[in-house]
One Martini backbone bead per residue (centre of mass of N, CA, C, O) as a GRO file, in nm:
protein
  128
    1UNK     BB    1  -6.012  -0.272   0.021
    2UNK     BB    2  -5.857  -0.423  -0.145
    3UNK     BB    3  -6.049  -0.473  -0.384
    4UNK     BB    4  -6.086  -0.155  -0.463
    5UNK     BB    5  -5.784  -0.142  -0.552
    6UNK     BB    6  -5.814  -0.372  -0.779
    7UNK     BB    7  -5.988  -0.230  -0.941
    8UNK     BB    8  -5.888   0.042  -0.984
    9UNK     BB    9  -5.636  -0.097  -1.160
   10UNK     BB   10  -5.799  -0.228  -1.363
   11UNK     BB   11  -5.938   0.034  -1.483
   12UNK     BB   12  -5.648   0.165  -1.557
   13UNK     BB   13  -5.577  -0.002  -1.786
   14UNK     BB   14  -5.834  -0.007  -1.916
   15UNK     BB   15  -5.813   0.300  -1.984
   16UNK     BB   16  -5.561   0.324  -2.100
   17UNK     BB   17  -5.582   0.096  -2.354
   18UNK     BB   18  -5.770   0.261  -2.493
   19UNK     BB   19  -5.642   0.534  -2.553
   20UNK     BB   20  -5.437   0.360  -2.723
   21UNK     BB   21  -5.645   0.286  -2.929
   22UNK     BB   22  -5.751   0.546  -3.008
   23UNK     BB   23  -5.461   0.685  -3.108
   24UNK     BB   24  -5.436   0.497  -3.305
   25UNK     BB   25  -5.695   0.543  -3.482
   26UNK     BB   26  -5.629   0.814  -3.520
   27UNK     BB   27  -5.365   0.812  -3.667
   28UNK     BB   28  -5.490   0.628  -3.901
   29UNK     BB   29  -5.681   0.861  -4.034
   30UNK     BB   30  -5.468   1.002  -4.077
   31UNK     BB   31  -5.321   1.179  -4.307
   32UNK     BB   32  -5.003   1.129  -4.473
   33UNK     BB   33  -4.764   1.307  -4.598
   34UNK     BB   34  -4.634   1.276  -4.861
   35UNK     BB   35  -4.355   1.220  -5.011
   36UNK     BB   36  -4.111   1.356  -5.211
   37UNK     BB   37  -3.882   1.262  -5.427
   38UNK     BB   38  -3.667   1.398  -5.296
   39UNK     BB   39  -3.720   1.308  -4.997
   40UNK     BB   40  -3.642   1.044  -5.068
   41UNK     BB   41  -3.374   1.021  -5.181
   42UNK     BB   42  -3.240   1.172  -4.930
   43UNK     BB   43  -3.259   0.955  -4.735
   44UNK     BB   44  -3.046   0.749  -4.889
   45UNK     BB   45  -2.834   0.960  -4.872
   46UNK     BB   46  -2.467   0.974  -4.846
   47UNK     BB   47  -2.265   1.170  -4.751
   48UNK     BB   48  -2.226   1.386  -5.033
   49UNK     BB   49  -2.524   1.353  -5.210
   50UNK     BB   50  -2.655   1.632  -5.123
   51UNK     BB   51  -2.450   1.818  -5.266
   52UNK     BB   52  -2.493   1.630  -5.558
   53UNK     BB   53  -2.807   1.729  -5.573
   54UNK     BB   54  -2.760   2.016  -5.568
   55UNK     BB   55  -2.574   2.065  -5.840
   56UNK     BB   56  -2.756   1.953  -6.021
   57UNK     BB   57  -3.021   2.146  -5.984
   58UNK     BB   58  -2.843   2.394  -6.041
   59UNK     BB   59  -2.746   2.315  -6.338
   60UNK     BB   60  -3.000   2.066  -6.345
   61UNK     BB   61  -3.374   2.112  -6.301
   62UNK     BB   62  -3.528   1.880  -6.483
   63UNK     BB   63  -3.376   1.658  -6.521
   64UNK     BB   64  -3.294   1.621  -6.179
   65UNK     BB   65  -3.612   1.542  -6.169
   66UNK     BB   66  -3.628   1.299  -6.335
   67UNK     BB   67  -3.383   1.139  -6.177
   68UNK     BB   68  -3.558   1.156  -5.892
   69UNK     BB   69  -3.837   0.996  -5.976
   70UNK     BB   70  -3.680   0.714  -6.076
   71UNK     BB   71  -3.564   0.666  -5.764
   72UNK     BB   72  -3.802   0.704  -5.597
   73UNK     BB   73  -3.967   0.447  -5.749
   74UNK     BB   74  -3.714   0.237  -5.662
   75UNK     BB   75  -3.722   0.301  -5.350
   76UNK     BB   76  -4.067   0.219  -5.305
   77UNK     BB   77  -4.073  -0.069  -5.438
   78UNK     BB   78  -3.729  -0.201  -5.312
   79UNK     BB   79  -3.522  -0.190  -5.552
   80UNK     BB   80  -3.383   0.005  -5.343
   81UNK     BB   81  -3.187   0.002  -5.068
   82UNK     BB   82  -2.930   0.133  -5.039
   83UNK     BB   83  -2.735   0.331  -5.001
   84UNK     BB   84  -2.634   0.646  -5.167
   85UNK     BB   85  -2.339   0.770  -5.254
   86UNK     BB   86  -2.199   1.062  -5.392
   87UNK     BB   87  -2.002   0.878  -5.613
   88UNK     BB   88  -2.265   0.733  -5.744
   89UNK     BB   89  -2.455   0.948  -5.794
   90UNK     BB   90  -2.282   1.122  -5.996
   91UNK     BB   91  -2.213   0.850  -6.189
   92UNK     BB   92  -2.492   0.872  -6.306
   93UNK     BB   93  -2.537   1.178  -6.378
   94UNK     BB   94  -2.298   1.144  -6.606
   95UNK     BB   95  -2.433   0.881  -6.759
   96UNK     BB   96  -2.664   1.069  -6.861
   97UNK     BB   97  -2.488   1.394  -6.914
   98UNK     BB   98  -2.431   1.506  -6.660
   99UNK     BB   99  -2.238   1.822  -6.595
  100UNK     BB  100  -2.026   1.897  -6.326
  101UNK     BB  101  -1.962   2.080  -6.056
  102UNK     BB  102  -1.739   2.018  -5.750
  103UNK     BB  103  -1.663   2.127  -5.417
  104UNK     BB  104  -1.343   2.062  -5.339
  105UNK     BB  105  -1.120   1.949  -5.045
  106UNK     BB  106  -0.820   1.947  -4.904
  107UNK     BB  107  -0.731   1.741  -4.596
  108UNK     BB  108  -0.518   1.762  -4.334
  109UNK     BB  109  -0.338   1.631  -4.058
  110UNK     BB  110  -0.271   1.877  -3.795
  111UNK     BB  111  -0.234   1.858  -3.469
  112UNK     BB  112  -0.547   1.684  -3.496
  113UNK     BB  113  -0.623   1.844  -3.728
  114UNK     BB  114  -0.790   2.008  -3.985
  115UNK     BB  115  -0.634   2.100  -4.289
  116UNK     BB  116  -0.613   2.274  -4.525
  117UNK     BB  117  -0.382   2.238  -4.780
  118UNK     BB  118  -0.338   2.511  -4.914
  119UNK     BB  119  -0.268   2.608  -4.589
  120UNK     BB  120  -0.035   2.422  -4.588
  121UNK     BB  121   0.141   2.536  -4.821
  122UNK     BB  122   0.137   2.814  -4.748
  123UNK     BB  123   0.307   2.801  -4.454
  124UNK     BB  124   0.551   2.695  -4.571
  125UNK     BB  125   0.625   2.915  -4.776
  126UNK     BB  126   0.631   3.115  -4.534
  127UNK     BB  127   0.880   2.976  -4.371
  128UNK     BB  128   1.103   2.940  -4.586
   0.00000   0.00000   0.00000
């Protein structure tokens, strides 16, 4: 008795290993859709690059197109690891010759809060 109970815990072990394996092989069969060059540079960026990287898209669509596709490039060699900064990518698309506008605002802590500068400018001069 004891006997067919550890047979079957070993049948079961090894037919769970089986279809382990069997998942391994059909998941590396299946094709995965490669990543866009755009996607794989937003992997990259950190703070506020994806705001930077739309503002880009948005003034400048073909330029900022030519210059993700060299970014993820070397994203995809190995030779970009680190994380890309809004300030960093910014400063690459002005050398480069795109100008453009981002919406900036100034948040200042009061009791606890984050508020927008300009409205605590407000609120002081309508209190004076």
């Amino acid at each position: 008795m004891e006997d067919d109970l550890e047979l079957k815990l070993i049948t079961a072990r090894k037919l769970a290993e089986m279809k382990k394996r069997i998942g391994k092989v059909a998941a590396d069969s299946v094709p995965k859709a490669e990543k866009s060059n755009r996607e794989v540079v937003l992997g990259k960026l950190a703070d506020r690059g994806d705001e930077v990287l739309e503002a880009a898209y948005q003034s400048y669509p073909k330029e900022t197109e030519a210059i993700v596709g060299q970014l993820a490039k070397l994203i995809r060699d190995g030779r970009l690891e680190n994380k890309i900064s809004g300030g960093e990518l910014y400063s690459v698309l002005r050398q480069v010759g795109l100008r453009f506008r981002l919406n900036t605002t100034i948040k200042v802590q009061e009791k606890g809060k984050l508020v927008d500068l300009a409205d605590k400018l407000r609120s002081k001069d309508g209190s004076s």
